[in-house]
KESE-102849 format. One record per residue (C-alpha): x, y negated, z; residue in three letters; chain; residue number from 0. Coordinates in Angstrom, 1 decimal, always signed. Layout:
((X, Y, Z), 'ALA', 'A', NUM)
...
# end
This chain:
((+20.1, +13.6, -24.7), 'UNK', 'A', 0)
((+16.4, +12.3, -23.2), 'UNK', 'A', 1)
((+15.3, +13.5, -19.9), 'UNK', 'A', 2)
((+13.1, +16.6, -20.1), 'UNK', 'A', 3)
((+10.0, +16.9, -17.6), 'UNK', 'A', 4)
((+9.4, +21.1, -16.5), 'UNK', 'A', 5)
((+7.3, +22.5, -18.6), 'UNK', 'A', 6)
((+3.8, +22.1, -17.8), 'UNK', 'A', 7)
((+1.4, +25.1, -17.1), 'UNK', 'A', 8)
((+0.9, +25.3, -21.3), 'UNK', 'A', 9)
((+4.7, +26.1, -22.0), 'UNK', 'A', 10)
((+5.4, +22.6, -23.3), 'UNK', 'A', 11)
((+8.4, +20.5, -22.7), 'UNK', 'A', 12)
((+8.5, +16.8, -23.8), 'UNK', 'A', 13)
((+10.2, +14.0, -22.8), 'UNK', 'A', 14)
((+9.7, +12.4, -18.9), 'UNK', 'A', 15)
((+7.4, +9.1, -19.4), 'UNK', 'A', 16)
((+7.8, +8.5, -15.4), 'UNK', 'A', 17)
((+11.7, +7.6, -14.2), 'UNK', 'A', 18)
((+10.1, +6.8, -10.6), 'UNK', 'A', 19)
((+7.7, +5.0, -8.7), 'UNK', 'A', 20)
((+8.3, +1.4, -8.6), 'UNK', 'A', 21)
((+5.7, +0.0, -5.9), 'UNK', 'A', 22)
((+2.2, -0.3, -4.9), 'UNK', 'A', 23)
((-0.1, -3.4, -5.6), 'UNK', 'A', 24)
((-2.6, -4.1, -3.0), 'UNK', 'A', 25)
((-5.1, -7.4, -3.4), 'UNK', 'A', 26)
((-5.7, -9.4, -0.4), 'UNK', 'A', 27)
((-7.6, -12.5, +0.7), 'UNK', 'A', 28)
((-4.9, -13.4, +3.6), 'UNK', 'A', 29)
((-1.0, -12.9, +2.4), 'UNK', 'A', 30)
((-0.2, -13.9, +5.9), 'UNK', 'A', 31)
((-2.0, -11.4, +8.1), 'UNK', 'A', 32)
((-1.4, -8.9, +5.4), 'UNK', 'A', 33)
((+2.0, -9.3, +5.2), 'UNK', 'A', 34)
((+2.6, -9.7, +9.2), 'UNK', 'A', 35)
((+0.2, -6.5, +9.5), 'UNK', 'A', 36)
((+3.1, -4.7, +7.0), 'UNK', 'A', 37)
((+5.5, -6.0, +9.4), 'UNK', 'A', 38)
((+4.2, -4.4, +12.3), 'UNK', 'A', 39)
((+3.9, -0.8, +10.7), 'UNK', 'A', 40)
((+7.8, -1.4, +10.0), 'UNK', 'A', 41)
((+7.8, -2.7, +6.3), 'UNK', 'A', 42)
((+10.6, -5.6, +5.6), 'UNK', 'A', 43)
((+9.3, -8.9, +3.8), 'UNK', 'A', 44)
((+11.1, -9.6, +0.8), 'UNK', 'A', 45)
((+10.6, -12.6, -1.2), 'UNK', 'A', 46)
((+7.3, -14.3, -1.7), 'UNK', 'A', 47)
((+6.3, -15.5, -5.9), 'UNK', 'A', 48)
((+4.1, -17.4, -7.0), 'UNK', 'A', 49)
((+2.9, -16.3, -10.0), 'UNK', 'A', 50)
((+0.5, -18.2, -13.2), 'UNK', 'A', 51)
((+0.9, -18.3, -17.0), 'UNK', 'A', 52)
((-0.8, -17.7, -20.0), 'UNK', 'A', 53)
((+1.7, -13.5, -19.9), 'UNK', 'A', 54)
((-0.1, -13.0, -16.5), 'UNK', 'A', 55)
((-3.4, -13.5, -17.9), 'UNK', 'A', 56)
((-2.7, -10.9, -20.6), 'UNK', 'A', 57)
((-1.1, -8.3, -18.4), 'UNK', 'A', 58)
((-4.0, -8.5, -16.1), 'UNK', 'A', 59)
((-7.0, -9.3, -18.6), 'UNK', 'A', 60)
((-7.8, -12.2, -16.7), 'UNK', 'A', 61)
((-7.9, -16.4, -17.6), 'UNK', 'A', 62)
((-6.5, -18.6, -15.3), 'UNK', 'A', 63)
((-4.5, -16.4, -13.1), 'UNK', 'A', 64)
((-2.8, -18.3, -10.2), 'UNK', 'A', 65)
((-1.5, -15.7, -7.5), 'UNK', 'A', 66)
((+1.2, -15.4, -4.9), 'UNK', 'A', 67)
((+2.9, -11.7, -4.4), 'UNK', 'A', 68)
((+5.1, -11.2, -1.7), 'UNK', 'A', 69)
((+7.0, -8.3, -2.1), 'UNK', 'A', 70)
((+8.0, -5.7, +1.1), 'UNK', 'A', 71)
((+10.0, -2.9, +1.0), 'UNK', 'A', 72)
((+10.0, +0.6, +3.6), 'UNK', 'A', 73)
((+13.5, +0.6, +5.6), 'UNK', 'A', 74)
((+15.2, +3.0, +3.7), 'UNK', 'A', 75)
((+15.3, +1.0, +0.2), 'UNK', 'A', 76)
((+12.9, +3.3, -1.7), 'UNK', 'A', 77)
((+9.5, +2.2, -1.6), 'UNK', 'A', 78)
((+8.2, -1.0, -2.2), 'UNK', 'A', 79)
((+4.3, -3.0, -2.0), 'UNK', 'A', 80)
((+3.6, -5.8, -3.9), 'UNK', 'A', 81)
((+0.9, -7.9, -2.0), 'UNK', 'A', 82)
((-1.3, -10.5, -3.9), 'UNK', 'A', 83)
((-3.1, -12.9, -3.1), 'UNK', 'A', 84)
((-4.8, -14.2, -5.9), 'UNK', 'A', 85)
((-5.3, -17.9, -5.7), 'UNK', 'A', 86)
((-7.9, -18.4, -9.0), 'UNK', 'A', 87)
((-9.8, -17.0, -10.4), 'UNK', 'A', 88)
((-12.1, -16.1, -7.3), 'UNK', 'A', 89)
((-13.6, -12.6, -7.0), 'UNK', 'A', 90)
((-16.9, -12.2, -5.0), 'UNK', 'A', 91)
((-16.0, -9.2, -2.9), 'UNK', 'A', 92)
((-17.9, -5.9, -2.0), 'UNK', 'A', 93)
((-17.7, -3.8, +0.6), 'UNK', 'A', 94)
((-14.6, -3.6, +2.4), 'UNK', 'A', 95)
((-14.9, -0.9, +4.7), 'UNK', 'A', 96)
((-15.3, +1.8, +2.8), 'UNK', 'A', 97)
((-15.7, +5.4, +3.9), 'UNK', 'A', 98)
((-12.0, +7.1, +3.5), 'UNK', 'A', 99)
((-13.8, +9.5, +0.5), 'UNK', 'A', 100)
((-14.9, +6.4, -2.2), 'UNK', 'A', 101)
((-12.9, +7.6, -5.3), 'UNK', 'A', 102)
((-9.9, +5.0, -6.0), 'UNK', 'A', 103)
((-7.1, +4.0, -3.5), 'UNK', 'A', 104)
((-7.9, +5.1, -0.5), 'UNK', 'A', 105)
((-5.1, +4.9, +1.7), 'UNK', 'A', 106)
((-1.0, +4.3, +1.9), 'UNK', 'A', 107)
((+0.6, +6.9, +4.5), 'UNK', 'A', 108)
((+4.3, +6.1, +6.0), 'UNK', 'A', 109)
((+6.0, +8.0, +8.5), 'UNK', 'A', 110)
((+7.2, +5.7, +11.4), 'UNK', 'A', 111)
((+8.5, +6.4, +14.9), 'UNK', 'A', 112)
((+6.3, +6.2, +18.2), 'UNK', 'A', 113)
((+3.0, +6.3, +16.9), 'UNK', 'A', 114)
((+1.2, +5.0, +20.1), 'UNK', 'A', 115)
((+3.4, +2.2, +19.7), 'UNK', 'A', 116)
((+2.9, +1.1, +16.5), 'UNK', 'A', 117)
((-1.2, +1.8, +16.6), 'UNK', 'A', 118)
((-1.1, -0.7, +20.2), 'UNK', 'A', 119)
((+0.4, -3.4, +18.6), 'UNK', 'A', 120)
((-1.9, -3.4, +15.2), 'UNK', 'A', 121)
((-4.5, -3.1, +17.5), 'UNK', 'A', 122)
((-3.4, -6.1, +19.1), 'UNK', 'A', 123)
((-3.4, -8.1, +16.0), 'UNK', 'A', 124)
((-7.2, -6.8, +15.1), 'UNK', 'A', 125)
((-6.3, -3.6, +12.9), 'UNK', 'A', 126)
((-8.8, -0.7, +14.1), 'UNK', 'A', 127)
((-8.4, +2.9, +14.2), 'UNK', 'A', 128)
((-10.7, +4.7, +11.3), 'UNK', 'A', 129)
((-10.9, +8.0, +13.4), 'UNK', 'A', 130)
((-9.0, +9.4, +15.9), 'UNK', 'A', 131)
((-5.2, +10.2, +16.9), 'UNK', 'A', 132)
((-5.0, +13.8, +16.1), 'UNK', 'A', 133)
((-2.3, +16.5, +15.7), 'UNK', 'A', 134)
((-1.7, +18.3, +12.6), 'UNK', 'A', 135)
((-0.4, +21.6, +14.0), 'UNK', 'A', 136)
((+3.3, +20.9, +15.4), 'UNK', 'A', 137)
((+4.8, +19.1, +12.5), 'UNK', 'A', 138)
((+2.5, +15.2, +12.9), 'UNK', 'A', 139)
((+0.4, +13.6, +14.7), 'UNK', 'A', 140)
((-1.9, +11.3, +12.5), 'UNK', 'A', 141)
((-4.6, +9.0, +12.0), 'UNK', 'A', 142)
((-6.0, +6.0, +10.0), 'UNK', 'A', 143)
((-6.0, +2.4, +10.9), 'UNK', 'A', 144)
((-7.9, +0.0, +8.7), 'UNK', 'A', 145)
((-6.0, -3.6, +8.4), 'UNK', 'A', 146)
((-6.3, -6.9, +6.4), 'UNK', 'A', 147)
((-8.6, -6.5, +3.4), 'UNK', 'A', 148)
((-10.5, -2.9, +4.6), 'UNK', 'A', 149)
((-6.9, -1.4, +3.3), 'UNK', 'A', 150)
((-6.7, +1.8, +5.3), 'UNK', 'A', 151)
((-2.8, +3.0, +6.0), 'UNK', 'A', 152)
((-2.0, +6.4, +7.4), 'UNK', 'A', 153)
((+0.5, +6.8, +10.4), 'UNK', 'A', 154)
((+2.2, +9.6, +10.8), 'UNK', 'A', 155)
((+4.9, +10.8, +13.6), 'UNK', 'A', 156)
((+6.7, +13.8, +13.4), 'UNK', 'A', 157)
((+6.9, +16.0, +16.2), 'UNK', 'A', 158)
((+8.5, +19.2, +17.0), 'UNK', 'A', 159)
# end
């Protein structure tokens, strides 16, 4: 028997398309800092591919594709990023520091242990804070640090 998704606000029951969420892809220029950047929030590296071929072309609607993707996963098995670096062909990049409200991906948010910790050290490796360290009631303290590539990643410790 297929797996059946709740049935939506209009009564109808079909089956699930999603099973789960397999990982995130995020486009960088430097797969080094990026991926040591990952590292220091608490991601572990996986292995690094390099990717090319006429399929990776079609998948991505490009010609010539020649990337490498090293993949990371979050401690606990579940979650995983896929980091490229895309070798050819070359994109002429816009604005990398975005405002935290331009529509698309904005941010990734992990909950990690000892946030004053974690922010030091990114600091230390050139990461910068977006806002501010702020409390959310007594459940998390928060904020936004912006790392390799303008990607912005939210931090978040429980507390209470």
């Amino acid at each position: 028997m297929p797996e059946q998704s709740p049935p939506s606000a209009s009564g109808n029951i079909g089956p699930m398309a999603i099973k789960r969420m397999d990982h995130v892809g995020i486009v960088v220029d430097d797969l080094a800092a990026a991926t040591e950047f990952f590292v220091a929030v608490g991601l572990v590296p996986q292995d690094v591919v390099p990717v090319e071929g006429r399929w990776v072309d079609r998948v991505v609607g490009l010609e010539g594709v020649r990337v490498d993707v090293a993949f990371m996963r979050t401690p606990d098995g579940n979650g995983q990023l896929e980091i490229i670096k895309f070798h050819s062909p070359q994109y002429q990049s816009e604005n990398r520091h975005a405002p935290a409200n331009k529509p698309g991906i904005r941010h990734l948010a992990f909950v990690i242990e000892d946030l004053d910790a974690v922010v030091a050290d990114l600091r230390s490796r050139g990461a910068e804070l977006v806002g501010e360290v702020e409390r959310h009631r007594d459940t998390y303290r928060l904020c936004y640090v912006r790392g390799p590539a303008g990607i912005i990643v939210e931090l978040a410790e429980r507390i209470g």
